[in-house]
Each structure stands twice: as structure tokens, then as C-alpha cells.
C-alpha positions as CSV (number, residue, x, y, z in Angstrom):
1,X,55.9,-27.0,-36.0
2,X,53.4,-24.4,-35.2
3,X,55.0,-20.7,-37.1
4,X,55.3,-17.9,-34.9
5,X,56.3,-14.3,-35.5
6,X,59.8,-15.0,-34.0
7,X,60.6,-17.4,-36.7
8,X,59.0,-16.4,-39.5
9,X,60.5,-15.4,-42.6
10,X,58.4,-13.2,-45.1
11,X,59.7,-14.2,-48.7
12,X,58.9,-10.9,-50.8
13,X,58.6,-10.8,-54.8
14,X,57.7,-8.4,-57.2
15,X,56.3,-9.1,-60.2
16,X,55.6,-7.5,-63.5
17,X,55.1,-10.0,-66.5
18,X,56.7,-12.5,-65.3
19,X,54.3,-15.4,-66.7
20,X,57.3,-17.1,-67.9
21,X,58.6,-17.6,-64.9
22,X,56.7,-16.5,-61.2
23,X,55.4,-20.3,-61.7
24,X,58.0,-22.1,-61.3
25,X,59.4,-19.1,-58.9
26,X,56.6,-19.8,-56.4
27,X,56.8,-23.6,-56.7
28,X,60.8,-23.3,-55.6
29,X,59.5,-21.4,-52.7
30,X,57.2,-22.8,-51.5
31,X,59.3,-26.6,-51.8
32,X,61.3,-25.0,-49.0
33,X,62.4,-27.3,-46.2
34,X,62.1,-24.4,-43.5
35,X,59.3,-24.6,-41.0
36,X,57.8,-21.2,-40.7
37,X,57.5,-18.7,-43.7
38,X,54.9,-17.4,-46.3
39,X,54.9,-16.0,-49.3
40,X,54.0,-12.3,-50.4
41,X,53.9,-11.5,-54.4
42,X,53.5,-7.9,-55.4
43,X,52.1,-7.8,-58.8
44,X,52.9,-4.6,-60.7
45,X,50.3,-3.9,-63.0
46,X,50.8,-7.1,-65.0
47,X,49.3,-7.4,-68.6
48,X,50.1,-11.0,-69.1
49,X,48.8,-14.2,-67.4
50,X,50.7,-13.3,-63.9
51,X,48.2,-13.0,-61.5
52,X,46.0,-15.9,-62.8
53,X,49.3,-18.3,-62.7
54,X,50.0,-16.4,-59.2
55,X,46.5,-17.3,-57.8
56,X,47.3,-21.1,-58.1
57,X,49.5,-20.8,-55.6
58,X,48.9,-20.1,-51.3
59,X,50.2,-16.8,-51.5
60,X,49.3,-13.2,-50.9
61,X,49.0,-11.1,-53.6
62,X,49.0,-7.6,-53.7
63,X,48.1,-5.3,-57.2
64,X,49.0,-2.1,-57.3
65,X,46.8,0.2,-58.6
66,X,49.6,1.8,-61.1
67,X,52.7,0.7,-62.9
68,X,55.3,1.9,-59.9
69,X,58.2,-0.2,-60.2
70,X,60.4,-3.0,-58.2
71,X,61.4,-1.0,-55.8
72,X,57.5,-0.1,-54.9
73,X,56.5,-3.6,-55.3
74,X,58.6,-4.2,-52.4
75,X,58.0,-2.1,-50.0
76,X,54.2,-2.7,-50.1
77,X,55.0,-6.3,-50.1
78,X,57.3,-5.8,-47.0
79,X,54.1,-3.3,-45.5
80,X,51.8,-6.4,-45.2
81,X,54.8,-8.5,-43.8
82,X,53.8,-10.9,-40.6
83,X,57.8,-11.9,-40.2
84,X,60.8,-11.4,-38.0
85,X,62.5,-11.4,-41.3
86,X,62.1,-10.1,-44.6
87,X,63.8,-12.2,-47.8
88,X,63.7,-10.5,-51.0
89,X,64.0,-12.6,-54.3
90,X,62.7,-12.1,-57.6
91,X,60.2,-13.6,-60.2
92,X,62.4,-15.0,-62.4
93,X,64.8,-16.8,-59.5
94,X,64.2,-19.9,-57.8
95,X,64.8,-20.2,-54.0
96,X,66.8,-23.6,-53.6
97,X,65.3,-25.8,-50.5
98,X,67.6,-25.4,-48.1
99,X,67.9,-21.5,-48.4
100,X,65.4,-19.7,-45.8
101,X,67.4,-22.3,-43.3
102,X,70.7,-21.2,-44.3
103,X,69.8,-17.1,-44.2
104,X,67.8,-17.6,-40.9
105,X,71.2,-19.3,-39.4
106,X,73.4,-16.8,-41.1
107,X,71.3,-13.8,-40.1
108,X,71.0,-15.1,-36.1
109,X,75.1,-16.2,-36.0
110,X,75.7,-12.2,-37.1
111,X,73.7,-10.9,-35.3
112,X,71.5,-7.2,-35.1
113,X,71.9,-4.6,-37.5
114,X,73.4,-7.0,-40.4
115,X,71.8,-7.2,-44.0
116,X,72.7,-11.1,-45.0
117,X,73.0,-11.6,-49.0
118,X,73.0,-14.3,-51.2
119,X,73.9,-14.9,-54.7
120,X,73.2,-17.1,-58.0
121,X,74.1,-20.7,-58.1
122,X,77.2,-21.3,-60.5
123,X,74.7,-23.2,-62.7
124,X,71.7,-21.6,-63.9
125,X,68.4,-22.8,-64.2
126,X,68.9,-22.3,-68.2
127,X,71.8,-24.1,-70.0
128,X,73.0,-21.6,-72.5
129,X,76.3,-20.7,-72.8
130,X,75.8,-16.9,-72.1
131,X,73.2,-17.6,-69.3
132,X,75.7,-20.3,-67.6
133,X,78.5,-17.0,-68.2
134,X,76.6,-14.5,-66.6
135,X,75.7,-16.6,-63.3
136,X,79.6,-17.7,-62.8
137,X,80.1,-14.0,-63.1
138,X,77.9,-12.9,-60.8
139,X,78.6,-15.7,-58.1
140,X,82.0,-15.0,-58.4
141,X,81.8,-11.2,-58.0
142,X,79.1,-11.1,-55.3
143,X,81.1,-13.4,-53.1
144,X,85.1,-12.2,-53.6
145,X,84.7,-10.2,-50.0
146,X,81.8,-11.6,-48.1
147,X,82.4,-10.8,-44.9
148,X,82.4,-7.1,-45.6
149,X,80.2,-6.4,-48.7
150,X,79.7,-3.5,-50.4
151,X,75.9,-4.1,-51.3
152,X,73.4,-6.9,-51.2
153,X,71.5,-8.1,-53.9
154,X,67.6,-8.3,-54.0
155,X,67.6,-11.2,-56.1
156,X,68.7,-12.6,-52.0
157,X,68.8,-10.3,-49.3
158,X,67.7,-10.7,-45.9
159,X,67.1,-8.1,-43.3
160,X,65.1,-7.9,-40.2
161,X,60.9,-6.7,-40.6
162,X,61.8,-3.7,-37.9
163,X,64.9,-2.6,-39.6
164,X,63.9,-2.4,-42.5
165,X,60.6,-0.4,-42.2
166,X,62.6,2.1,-39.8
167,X,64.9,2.6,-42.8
168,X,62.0,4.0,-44.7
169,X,63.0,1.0,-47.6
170,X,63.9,1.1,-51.2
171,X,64.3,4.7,-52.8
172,X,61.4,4.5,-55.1
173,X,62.1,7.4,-57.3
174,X,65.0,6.4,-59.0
175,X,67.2,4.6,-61.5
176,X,65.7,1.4,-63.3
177,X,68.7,-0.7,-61.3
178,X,70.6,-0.4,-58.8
179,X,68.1,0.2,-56.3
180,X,69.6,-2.0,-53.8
181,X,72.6,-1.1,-54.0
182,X,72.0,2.5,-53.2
183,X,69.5,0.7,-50.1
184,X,72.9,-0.7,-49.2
185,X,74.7,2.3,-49.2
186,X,72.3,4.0,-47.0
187,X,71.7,1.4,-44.5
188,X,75.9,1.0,-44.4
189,X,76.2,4.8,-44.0
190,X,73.6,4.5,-40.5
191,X,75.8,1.6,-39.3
192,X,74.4,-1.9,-41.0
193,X,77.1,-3.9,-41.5
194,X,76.2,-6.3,-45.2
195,X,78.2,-9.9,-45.4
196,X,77.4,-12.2,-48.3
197,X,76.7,-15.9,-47.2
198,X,77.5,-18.2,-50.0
199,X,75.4,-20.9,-49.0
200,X,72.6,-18.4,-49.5
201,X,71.5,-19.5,-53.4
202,X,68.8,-18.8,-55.4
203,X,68.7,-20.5,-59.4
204,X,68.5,-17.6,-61.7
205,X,66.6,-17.9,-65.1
206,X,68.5,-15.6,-67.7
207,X,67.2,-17.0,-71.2
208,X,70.8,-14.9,-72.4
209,X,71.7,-15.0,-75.9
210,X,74.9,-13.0,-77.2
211,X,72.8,-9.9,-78.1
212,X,70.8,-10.3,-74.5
213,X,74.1,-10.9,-72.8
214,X,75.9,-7.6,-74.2
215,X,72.3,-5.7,-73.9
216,X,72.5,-6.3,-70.5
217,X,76.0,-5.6,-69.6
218,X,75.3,-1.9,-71.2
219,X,72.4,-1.5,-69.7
220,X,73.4,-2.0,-66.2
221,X,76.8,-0.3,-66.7
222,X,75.2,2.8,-67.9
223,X,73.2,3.2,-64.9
224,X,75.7,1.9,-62.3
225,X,77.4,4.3,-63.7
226,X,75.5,7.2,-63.2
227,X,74.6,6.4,-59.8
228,X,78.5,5.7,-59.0
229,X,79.2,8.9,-60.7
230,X,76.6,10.8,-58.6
231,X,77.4,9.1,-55.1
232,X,81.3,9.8,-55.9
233,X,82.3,6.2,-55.9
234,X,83.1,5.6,-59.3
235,X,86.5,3.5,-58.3
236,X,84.9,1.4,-55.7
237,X,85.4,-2.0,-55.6
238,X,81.8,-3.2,-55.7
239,X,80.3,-6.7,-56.1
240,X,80.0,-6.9,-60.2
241,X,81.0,-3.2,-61.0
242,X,84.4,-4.4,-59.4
243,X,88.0,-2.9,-60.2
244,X,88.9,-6.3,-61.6
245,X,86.2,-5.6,-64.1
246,X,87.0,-2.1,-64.7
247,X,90.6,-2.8,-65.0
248,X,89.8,-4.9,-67.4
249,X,87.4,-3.2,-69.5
250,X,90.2,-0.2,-69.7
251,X,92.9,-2.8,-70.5
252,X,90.4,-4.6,-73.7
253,X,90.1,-1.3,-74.8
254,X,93.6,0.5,-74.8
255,X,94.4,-3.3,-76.6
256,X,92.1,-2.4,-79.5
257,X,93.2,0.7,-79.5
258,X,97.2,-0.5,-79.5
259,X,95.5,-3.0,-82.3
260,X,94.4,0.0,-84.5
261,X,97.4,1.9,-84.9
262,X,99.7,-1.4,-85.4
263,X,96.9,-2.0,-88.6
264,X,97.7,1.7,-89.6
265,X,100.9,2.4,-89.0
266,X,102.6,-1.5,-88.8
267,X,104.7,-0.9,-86.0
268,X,105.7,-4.2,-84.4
269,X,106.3,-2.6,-80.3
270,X,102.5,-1.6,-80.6
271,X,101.6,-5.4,-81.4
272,X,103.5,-5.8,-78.1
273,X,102.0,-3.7,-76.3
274,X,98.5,-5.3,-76.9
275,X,99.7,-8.1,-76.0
276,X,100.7,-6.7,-73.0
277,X,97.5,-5.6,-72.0
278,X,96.0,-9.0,-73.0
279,X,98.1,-10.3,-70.6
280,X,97.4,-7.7,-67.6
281,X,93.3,-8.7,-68.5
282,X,94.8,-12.4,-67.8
283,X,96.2,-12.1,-64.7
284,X,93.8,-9.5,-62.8
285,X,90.9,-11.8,-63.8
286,X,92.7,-15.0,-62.8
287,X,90.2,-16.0,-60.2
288,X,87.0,-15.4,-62.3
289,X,88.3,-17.2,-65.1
290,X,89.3,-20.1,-62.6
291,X,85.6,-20.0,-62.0
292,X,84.8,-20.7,-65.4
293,X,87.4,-23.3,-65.7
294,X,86.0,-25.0,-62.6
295,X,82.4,-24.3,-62.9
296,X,81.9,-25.5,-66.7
297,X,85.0,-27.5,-67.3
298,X,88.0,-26.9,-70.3
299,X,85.5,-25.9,-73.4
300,X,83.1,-23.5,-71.2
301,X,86.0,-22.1,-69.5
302,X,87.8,-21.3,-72.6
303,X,85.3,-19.9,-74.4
304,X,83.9,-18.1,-71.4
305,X,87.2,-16.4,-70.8
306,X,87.3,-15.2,-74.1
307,X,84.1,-13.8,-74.1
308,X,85.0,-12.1,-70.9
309,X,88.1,-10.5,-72.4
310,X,86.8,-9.3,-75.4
311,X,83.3,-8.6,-76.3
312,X,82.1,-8.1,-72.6
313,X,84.0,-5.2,-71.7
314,X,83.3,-3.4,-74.6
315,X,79.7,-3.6,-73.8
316,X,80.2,-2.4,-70.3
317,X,82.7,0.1,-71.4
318,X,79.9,1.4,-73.9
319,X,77.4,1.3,-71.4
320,X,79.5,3.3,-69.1
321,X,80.5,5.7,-71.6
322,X,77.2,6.4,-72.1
323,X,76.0,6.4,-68.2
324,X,78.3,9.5,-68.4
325,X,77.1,11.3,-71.0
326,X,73.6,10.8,-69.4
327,X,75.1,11.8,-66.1
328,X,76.3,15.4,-68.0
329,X,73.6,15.7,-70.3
330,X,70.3,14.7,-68.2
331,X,66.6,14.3,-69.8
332,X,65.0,17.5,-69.3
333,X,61.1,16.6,-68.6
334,X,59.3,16.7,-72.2
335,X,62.2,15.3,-73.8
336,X,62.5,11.4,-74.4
337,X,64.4,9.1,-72.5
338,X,64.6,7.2,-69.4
């Protein structure tokens, strides 16, 4: 089929040291079963092996002349876009076959003026327990409203070429995450609508262990919350930062707390009333730990759940803590800090 610029779908991917894993990123792409795409990769001012593993592949590659960020890479990689469509992914996710024909079908049934996202298979590309957690998570947050998202995800998001260069594209001065969900936000505010198609799937690599698992969780509640703090929408119900997550970081830790005092002062009704809050974590989180149940069967679910009850929140609820305290107390320019 010959391609033409009404069919076209420009697959866009930053990169910065990604030699691990923009390989066997390209090589998912470009096994795609769709007729008429290419493939732009914006190298960030790599110092690895990137750009010689990217120039194995038909692609175009783009270097920017100075360490400037994702949101940067992709908006010059969306500059030099020849497609109707624009499909954002990222180095260390790999696009499954059949997805540029599900997100040009789901992007033409909706129609103009809609931003289509996609998620993470269930199942990682990595096998680990905490990698395997943190994709069920995040397929089963991303997807819980889809026909009226809050945000779409750049590790899948479509949009039309025109739209998105009329929007200006991704805020580049600002918070290390996030980014597209602030891009969201802006595009929702001038009338985009965003639905999450979850056929739309792209195989994330995590390479998670427990500390990597509960680094991440802080790290991306601390900004998330400084951006929800600053764009007053700290209560939102929003993809991952959802109130079933807050809930239940607030519930794990009024339970430790409740667990405390019963240790200090022995009374019985406090015992209780952790239980209690064990039990409110149980039921508000019913369909996520379903996931897990159904995803990675009786041992994975199990141990998932517990995980998710438990440790997890109190990363996120230390991340978030300290998203505040960065919120109130800002780096001044000459200090350190992010």
C-alpha cells in the first residue's frame, strides 16, 4: 500500500540513555502490522551507545544540541513530523503489533479534537514481581474511566499533527514528570475531549526491584503532588494519583498510626480500629486487587495486594509529604535541588 499523508502515523520517541532498551523499542515498532507509519527518535544528548544502536535501524534521528529534556525531545520530534497523526511512546516501551491499527481506528471512530491514550499490557516485558505489580497498577488505573480521562499518557498517546502543533505542545520548562498530564489539562481546558482505548498497549520494561519500586512511587508522588497542589486539584480523581489510591494511602497510614499507640498504650479498641482501616484499604481497592488476582493468579495476587496495602502507600504518602514541603519551601536559584 503506497503511505500517504492521510494515513500516516508519526511514532515519536525520546531518548536519553536508553542503550538498554531503544533496541528492542525500535524493533517492536517497526514489527508493526500497520501499513503507513515511520519512525522519529529524538536523542537527548545521549552518552551511552544510543545513537549507534539507533542508527541500525530505518529511522530518523534527531540530536539535540543540549541536554533539554522529554518534553523537548518531543516536540522537535513532532516538528519534523510527515503524519496525520502523531503517537508518542517511549524508549524503554515496546509498541505491540497490532497497536498503530487499533489507535488509527480509535482515533477516526471519535472523531476531531480527541487525544486517544493507551496503557501498559498487564504483563510486562520483565518478569519480576515488582515490575509485573507496577504494570497491573498502572493498566488498571489508566483505564477505570476511559471514556472520559483525566490525562493521557506519553508512554501511548495519539493526537492529530495539526492539533498538536496549534497547541504549542509539551510545556518544556517544567517538572521532571508529569508533563503530559499537565499537556492534558490544557488541551481539556480548550475543549479536547481524552478517552483511554484499552486495546491501545504498549509492553513496558521496568527492571523494578523493591527499592526501585518504592523509589519510584516517591518520586512521582512528590511531583504529582506539587503540580496537583499548584493547579488546585489535589483531590482529583486522576489516572494513577486516583482517590482509591489516596484513600488508601491515608487509611495505611492512620492504621500505623492506630498500631503505635495500641504498642504504647495497649488498648484493645485501637487494635480495632486498625483493623478497621485495614479493611476500608480492602474494600476501596477491591477492583485493583481483583486485577492482581486475575492478572498473576492466587500467589501474585496475594502478595501484590499486600504490597499495595502496606509498603506502597507509605512511599507515595512520603513522596507526597515531601511534594508539599517542596511546594512551600521552593529552590531558590543557587541553592541545590531539582
Amino acid at each position: 500500500m503506497e503511505r500517504t499523508m492521510a494515513s500516516c502515523i508519526s511514532i515519536i520517541i525520546p531518548n536519553r540513555n536508553g542503550e538498554a532498551t531503544i533496541g528492542r523499542c525500535l524493533e517492536a515498532a517497526f514489527a508493526s502490522r500497520y501499513e503507513s507509519f515511520e519512525v522519529i527518535v529524538v536523542d537527548d544528548c545521549s552518552h551511552d551507545r544510543s545513537v549507534a544502536e539507533i542508527e541500525r535501524f530505518p529511522c530518523t534521528l534527531i540530536c539535540l544540541g543540549r541536554h533539554a529534556g522529554a518534553s523537548a525531545a518531543r516536540n522537535a520530534g513532532a516538528a519534523q513530523a510527515r503524519g496525520e497523526m502523531l503517537f508518542f511512546t517511549d524508549a524503554d516501551c515496546l509498541v505491540e503489533e497490532n497497536a498503530l491499527a487499533v489507535a488509527s481506528e480509535s482515533f477516526r471512530r471519535h472523531g476531531p479534537g480527541v487525544i486517544v491514550g493507551g496503557t501498559y499490557t498487564p504483563h510486562p516485558d520483565d518478569t519480576d514481581f515488582f515490575s509485573r505489580f507496577q504494570s497491573v497498577f498502572i493498566n488498571h488505573s489508566e483505564t477505570r474511566h476511559a471514556a472520559d480521562a483525566d490525562y493521557a499518557a506519553t508512554h501511548a498517546m495519539v493526537i492529530a499533527t495539526d492539533e498538536f502543533r496549534r497547541s504549542g505542545g509539551f510545556t518544556e520548562d517544567f517538572l521532571p514528570v508529569a508533563e503530559d498530564v499537565e499537556f492534558s489539562h490544557r488541551l481539556r481546558r480548550a475543549g479536547h475531549r481524552i478517552v483511554i482505548e484499552p486495546r491501545l498497549l504498549v509492553r513496558h520494561v521496568f527492571d523494578f526491584s523493591l527499592y526501585r519500586s518504592l523509589r519510584n512511587a516517591a518520586f512521582k508522588a512528590m511531583h504529582w503532588t506539587r503540580y496537583s497542589i499548584r493547579n488546585r486539584d489535589i483531590l482529583a480523581d486522576s489516572g494513577t494519583a486516583s482517590m482509591e489510591l489516596k484513600a488508601n494511602v491515608l487509611l495505611c497510614l492512620t492504621g500505623v498510626g492506630l498500631l503505635f499507640c495500641h504498642a504504647v498504650l495497649g488498648d484493645r479498641y485501637l487494635l480495632y480500629a486498625a483493623a478497621l482501616s485495614l479493611a476500608g484499604s480492602l474494600l476501596l481497592s477491591r477492583g485493583l486487587i481483583a486485577a492482581f488476582f486475575r492478572t498473576g493468579g492466587a500467589a501474585f495476587g496475594l502478595a501484590a495486594m499486600l504490597y499495595y496495602l502496606t509498603l506502597y502507600p507509605m512511599a507515595v504518602g512520603a513522596g507526597a509529604f515531601a511534594g508539599v514541603v517542596r511546594y512551600l519551601m521552593p529552590v531558590r536559584p543557587g541553592q541545590k535541588g531539582g
